[in-house]
NUVO-794013 format. One record per residue: residue in one letter; residue number from 1; y, x, z of N, C-alpha, C, CB in turn. Coordinates in nm, 2 decimals, always signed. Glycine has a CB too. Layout:
<atoms>
<atom a, NUM, <Y, X, Z>, <Y, X, Z>, <Y, X, Z>, <Y, X, Z>>
...
</atoms>
This chain:
<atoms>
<atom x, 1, <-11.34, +4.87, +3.17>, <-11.25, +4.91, +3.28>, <-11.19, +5.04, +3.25>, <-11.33, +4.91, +3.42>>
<atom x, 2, <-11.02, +5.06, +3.27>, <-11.00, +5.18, +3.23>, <-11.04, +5.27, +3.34>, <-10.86, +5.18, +3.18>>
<atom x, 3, <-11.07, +5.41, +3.36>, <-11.11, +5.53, +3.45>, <-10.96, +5.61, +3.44>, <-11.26, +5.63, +3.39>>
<atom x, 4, <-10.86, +5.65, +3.50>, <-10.75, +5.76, +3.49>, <-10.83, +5.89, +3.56>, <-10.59, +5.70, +3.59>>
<atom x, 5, <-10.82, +5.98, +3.43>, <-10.89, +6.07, +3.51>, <-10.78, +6.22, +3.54>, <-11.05, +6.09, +3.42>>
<atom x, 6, <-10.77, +6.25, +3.60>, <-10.68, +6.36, +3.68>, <-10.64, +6.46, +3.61>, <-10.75, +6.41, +3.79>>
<atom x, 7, <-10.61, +6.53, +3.58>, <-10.54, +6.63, +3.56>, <-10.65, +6.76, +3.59>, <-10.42, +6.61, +3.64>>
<atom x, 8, <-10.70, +6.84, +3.54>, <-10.81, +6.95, +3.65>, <-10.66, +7.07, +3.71>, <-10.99, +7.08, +3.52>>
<atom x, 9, <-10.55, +7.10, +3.64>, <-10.46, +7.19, +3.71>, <-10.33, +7.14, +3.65>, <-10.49, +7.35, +3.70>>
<atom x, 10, <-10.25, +7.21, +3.71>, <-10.07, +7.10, +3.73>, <-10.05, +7.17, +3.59>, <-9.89, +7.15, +3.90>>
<atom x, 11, <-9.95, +7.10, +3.53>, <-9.83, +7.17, +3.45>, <-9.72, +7.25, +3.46>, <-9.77, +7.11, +3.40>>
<atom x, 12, <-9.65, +7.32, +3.38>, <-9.56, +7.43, +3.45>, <-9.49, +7.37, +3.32>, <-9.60, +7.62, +3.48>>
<atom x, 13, <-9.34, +7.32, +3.39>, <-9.25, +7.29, +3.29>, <-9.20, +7.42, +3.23>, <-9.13, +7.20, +3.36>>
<atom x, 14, <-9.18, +7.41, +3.06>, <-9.13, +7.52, +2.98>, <-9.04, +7.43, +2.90>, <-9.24, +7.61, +2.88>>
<atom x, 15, <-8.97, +7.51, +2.81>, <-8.92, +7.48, +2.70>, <-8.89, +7.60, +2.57>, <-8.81, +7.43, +2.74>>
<atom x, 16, <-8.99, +7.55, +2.51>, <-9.03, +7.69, +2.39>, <-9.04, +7.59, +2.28>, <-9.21, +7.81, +2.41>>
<atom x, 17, <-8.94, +7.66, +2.17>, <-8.97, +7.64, +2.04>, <-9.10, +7.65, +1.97>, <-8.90, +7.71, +1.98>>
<atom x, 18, <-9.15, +7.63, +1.89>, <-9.22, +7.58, +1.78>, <-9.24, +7.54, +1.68>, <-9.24, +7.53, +1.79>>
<atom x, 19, <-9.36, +7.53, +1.61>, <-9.37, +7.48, +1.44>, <-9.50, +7.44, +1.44>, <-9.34, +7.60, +1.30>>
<atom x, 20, <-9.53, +7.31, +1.44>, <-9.63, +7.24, +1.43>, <-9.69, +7.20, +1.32>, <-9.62, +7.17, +1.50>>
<atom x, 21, <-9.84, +7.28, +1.27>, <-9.87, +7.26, +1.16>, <-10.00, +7.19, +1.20>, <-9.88, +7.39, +1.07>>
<atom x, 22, <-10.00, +7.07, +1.06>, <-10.10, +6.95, +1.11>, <-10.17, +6.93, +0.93>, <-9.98, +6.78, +1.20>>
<atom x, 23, <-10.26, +7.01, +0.89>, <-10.28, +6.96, +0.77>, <-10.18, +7.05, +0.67>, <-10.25, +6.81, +0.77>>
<atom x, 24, <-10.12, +6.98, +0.58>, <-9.98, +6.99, +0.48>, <-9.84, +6.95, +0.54>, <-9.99, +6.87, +0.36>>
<atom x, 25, <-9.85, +6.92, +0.65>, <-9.68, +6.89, +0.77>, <-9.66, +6.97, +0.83>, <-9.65, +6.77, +0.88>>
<atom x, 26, <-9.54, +7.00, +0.79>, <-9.47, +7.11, +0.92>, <-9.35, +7.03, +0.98>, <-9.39, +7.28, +0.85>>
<atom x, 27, <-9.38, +7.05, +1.12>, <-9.28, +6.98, +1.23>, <-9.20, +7.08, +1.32>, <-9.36, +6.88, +1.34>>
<atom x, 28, <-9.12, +7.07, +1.34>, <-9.05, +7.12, +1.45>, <-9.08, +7.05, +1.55>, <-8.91, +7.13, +1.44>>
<atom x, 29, <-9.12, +7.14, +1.66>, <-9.16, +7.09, +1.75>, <-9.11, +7.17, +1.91>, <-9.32, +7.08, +1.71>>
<atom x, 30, <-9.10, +7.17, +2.02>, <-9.08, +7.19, +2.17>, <-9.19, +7.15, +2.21>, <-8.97, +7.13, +2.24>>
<atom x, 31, <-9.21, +7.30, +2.30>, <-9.34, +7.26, +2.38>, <-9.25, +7.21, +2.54>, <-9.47, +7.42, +2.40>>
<atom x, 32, <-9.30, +7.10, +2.59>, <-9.20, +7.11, +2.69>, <-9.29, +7.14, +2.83>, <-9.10, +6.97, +2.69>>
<atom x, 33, <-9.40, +7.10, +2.81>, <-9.47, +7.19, +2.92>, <-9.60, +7.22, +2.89>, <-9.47, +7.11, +3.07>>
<atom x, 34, <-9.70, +7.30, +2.98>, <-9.85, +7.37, +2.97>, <-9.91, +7.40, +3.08>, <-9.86, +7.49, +2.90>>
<atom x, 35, <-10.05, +7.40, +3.02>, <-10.13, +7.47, +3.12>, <-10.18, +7.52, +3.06>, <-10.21, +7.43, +3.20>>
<atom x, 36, <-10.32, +7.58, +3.13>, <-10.35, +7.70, +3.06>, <-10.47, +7.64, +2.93>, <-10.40, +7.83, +3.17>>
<atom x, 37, <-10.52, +7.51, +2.94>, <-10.54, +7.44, +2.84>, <-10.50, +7.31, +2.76>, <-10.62, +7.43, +2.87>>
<atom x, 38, <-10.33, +7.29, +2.75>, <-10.30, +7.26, +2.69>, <-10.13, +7.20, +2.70>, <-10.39, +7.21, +2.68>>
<atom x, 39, <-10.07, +7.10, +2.61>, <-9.92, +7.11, +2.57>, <-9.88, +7.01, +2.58>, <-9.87, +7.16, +2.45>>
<atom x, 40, <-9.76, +6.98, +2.60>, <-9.72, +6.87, +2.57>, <-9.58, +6.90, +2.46>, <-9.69, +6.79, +2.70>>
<atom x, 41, <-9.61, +6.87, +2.35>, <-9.54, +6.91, +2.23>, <-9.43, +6.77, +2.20>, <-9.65, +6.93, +2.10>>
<atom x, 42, <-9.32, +6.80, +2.20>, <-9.19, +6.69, +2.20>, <-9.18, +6.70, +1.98>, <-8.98, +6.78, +2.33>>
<atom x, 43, <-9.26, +6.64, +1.94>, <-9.22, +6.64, +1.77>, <-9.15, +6.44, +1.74>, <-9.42, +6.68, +1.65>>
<atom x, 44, <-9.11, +6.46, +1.62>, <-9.08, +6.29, +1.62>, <-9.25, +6.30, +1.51>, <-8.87, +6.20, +1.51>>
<atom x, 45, <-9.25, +6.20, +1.55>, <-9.37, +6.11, +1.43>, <-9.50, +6.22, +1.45>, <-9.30, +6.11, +1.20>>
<atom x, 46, <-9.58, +6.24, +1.59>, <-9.66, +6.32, +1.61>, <-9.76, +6.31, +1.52>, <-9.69, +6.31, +1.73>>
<atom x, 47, <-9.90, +6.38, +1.50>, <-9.97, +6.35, +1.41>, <-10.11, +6.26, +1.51>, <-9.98, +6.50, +1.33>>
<atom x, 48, <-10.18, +6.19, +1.41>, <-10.24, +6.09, +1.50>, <-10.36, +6.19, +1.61>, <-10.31, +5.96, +1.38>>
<atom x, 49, <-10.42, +6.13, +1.71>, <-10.54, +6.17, +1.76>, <-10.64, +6.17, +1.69>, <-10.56, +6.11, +1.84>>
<atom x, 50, <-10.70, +6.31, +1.80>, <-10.81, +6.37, +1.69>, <-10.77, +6.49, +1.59>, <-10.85, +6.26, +1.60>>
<atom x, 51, <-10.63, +6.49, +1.53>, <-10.59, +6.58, +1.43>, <-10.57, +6.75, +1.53>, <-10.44, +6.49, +1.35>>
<atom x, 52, <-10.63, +6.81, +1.43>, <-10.61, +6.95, +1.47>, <-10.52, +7.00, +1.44>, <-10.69, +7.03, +1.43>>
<atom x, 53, <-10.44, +7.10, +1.50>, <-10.29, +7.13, +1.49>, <-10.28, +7.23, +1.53>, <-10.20, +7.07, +1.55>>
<atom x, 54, <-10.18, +7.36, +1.51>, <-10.17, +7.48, +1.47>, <-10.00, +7.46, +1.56>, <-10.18, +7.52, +1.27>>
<atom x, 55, <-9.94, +7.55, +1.68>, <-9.83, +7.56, +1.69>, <-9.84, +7.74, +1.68>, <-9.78, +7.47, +1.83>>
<atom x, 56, <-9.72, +7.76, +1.63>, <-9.69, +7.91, +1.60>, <-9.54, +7.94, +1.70>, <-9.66, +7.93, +1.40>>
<atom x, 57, <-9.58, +7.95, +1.75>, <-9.47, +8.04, +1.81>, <-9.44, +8.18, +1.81>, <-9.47, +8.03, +1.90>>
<atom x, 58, <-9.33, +8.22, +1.73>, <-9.32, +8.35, +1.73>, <-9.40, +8.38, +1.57>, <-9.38, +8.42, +1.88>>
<atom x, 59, <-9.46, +8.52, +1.60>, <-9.59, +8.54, +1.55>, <-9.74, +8.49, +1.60>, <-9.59, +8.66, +1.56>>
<atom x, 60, <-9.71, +8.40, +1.65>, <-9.84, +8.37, +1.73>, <-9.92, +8.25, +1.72>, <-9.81, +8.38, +1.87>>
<atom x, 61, <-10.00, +8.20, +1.68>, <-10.04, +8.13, +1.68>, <-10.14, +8.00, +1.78>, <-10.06, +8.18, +1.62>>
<atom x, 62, <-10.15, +7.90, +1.80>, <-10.22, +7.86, +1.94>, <-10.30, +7.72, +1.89>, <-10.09, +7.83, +2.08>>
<atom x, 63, <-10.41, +7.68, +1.85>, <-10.45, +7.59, +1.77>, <-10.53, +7.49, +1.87>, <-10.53, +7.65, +1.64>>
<atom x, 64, <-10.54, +7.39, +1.85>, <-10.56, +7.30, +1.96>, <-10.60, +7.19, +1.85>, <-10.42, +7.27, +2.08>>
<atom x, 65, <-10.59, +7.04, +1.95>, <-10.60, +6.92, +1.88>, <-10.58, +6.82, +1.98>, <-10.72, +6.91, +1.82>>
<atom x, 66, <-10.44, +6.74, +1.92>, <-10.40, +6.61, +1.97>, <-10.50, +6.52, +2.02>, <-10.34, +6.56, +1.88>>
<atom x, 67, <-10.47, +6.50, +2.17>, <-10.58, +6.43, +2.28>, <-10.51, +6.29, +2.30>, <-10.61, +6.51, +2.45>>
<atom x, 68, <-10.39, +6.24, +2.31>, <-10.30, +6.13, +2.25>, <-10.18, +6.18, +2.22>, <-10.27, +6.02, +2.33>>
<atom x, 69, <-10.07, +6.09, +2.17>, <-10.02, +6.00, +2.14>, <-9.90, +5.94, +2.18>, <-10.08, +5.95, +2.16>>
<atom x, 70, <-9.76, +5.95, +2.17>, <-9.63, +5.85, +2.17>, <-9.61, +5.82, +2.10>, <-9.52, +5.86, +2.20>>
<atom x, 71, <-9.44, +5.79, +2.09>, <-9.33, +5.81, +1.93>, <-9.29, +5.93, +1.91>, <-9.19, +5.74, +1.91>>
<atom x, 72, <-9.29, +6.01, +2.02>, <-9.19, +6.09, +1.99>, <-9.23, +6.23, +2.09>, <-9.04, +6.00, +2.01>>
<atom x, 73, <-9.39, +6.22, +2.15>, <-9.42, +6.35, +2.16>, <-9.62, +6.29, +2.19>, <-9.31, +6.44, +2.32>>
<atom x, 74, <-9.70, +6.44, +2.21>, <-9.84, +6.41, +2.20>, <-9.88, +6.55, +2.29>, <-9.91, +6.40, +2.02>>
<atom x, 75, <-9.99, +6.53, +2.38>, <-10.09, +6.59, +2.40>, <-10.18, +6.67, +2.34>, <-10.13, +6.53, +2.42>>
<atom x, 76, <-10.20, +6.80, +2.34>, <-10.25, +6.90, +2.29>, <-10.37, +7.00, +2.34>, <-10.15, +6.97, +2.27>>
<atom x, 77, <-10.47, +6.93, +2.33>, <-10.57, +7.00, +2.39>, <-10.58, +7.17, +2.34>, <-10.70, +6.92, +2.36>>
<atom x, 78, <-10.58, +7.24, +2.38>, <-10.61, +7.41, +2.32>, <-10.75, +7.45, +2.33>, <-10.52, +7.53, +2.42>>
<atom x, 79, <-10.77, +7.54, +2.21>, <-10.91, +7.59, +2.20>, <-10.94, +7.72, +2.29>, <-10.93, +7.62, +2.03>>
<atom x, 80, <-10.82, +7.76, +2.29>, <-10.82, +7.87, +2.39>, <-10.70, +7.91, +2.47>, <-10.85, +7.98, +2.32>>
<atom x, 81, <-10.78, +7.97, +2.60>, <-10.70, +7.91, +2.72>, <-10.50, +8.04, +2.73>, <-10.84, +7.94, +2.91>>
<atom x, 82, <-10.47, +7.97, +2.76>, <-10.33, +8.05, +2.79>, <-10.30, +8.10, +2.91>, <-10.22, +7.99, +2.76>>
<atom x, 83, <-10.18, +8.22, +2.91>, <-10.10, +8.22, +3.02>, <-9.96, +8.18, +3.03>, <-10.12, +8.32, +3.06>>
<atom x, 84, <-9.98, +8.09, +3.10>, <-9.86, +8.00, +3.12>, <-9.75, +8.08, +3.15>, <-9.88, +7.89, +3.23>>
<atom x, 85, <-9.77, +8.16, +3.26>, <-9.66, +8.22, +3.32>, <-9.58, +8.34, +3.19>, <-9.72, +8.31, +3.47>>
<atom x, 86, <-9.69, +8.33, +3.12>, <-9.66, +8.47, +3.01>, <-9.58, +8.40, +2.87>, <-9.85, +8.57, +2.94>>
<atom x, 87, <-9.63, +8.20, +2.85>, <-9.57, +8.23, +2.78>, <-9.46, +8.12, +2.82>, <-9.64, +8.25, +2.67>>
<atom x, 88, <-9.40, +8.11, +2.93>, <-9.25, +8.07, +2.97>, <-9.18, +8.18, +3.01>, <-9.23, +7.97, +3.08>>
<atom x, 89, <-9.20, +8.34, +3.02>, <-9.15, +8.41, +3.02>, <-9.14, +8.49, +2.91>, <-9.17, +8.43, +3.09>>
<atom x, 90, <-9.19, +8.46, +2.78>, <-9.17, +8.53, +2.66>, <-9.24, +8.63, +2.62>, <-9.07, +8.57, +2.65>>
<atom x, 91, <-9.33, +8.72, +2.74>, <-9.38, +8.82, +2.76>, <-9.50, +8.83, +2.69>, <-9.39, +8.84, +2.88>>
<atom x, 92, <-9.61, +8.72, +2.63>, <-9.70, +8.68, +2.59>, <-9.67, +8.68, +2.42>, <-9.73, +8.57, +2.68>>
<atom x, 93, <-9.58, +8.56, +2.39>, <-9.53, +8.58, +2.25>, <-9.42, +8.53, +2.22>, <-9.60, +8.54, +2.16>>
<atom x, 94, <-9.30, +8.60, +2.17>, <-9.18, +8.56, +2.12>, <-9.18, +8.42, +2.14>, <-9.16, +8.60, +1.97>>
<atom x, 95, <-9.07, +8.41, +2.22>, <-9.00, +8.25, +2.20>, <-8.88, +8.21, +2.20>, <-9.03, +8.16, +2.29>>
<atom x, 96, <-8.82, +8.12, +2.17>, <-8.64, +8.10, +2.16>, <-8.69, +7.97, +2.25>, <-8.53, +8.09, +1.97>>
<atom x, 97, <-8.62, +8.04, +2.39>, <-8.60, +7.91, +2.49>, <-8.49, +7.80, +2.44>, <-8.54, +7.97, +2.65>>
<atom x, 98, <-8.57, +7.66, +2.51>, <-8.46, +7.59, +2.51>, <-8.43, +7.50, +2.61>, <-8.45, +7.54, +2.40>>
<atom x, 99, <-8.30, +7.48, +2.67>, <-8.25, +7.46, +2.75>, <-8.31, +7.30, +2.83>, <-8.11, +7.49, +2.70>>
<atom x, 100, <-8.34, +7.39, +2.99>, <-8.49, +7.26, +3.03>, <-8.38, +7.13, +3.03>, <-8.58, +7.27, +3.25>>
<atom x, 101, <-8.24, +7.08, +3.04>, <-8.19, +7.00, +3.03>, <-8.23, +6.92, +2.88>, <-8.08, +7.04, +3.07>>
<atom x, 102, <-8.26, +6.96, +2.78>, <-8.30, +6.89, +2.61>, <-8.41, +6.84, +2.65>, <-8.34, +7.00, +2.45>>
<atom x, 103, <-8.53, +6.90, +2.72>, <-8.61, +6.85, +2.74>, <-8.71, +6.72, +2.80>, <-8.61, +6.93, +2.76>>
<atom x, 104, <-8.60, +6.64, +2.86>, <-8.62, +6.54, +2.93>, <-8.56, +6.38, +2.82>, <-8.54, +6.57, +3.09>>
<atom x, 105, <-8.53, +6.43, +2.66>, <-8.49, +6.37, +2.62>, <-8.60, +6.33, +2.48>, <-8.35, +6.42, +2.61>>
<atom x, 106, <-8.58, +6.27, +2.40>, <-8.66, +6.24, +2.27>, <-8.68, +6.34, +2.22>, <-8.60, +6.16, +2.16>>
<atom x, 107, <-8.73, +6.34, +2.07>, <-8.75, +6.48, +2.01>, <-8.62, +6.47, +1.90>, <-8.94, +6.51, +1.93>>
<atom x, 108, <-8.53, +6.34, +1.87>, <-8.47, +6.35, +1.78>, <-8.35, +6.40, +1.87>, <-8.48, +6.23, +1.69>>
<atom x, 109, <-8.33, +6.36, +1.99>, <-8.21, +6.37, +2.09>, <-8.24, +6.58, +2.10>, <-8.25, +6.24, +2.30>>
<atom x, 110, <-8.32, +6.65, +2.09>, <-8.35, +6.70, +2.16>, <-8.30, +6.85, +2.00>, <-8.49, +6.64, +2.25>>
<atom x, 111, <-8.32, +6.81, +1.88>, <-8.31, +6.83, +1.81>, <-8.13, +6.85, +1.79>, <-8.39, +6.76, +1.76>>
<atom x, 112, <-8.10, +6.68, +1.76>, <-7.91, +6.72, +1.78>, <-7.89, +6.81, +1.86>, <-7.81, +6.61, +1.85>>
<atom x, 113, <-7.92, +6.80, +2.02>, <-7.88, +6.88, +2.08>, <-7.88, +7.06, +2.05>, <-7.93, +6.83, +2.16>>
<atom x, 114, <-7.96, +7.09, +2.00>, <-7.98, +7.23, +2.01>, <-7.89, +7.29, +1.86>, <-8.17, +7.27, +2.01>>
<atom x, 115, <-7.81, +7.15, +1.79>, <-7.78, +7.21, +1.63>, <-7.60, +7.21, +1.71>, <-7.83, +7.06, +1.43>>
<atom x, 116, <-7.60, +7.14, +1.84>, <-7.43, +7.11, +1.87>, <-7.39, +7.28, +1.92>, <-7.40, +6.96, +2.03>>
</atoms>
């Protein structure tokens, strides 16, 4: 029987750049939203579950590990907890916003968009 189990606190839609290191792959990646334990990272060809992953933003680093799974974005559990508000306001660590409209689209849609 499947169990859906809840959420423990809401997400706070962002849109922050990224570089998602998974192993030997580097992805470009958008975080398009968080909490304060974890991401939802918009990459194409996410890396599978289970895999530990490195997003750098800025100078900063935030290492977690993929909890699932799409085509074209994944779930990011974090090892350590964040502030959300600090880092959709930049104030926390360097980010190059991107526009919450890209965000509701693929990772490849989302990509054109930001080169037009």
């Amino acid at each position: 029987m499947f169990i859906h189990r809840q959420r423990m606190e809401p997400r706070t839609r962002v849109a922050v750049k990224a570089t998602m290191r998974a192993g030997s792959r580097v992805l470009e990646a958008t975080i398009a939203n968080a909490s304060s334990r974890g991401v939802l990272a918009m990459v194409p060809q996410p890396p599978v579950r289970g895999t530990v992953v490195d997003l750098e933003i800025g100078d900063h680093i935030l290492r977690g590990q993929v909890r699932w799974r799409a085509p074209d974005r994944c779930g990011i559990m974090l090892r350590e907890a964040i502030d959300v508000a600090e880092l959709a306001q930049g104030s926390a660590v360097p980010i190059v916003q991107v526009p919450q409209r890209l965000t509701r689209h693929s990772a490849m849609e989302l990509l054109r968009g930001l080169l037009d």
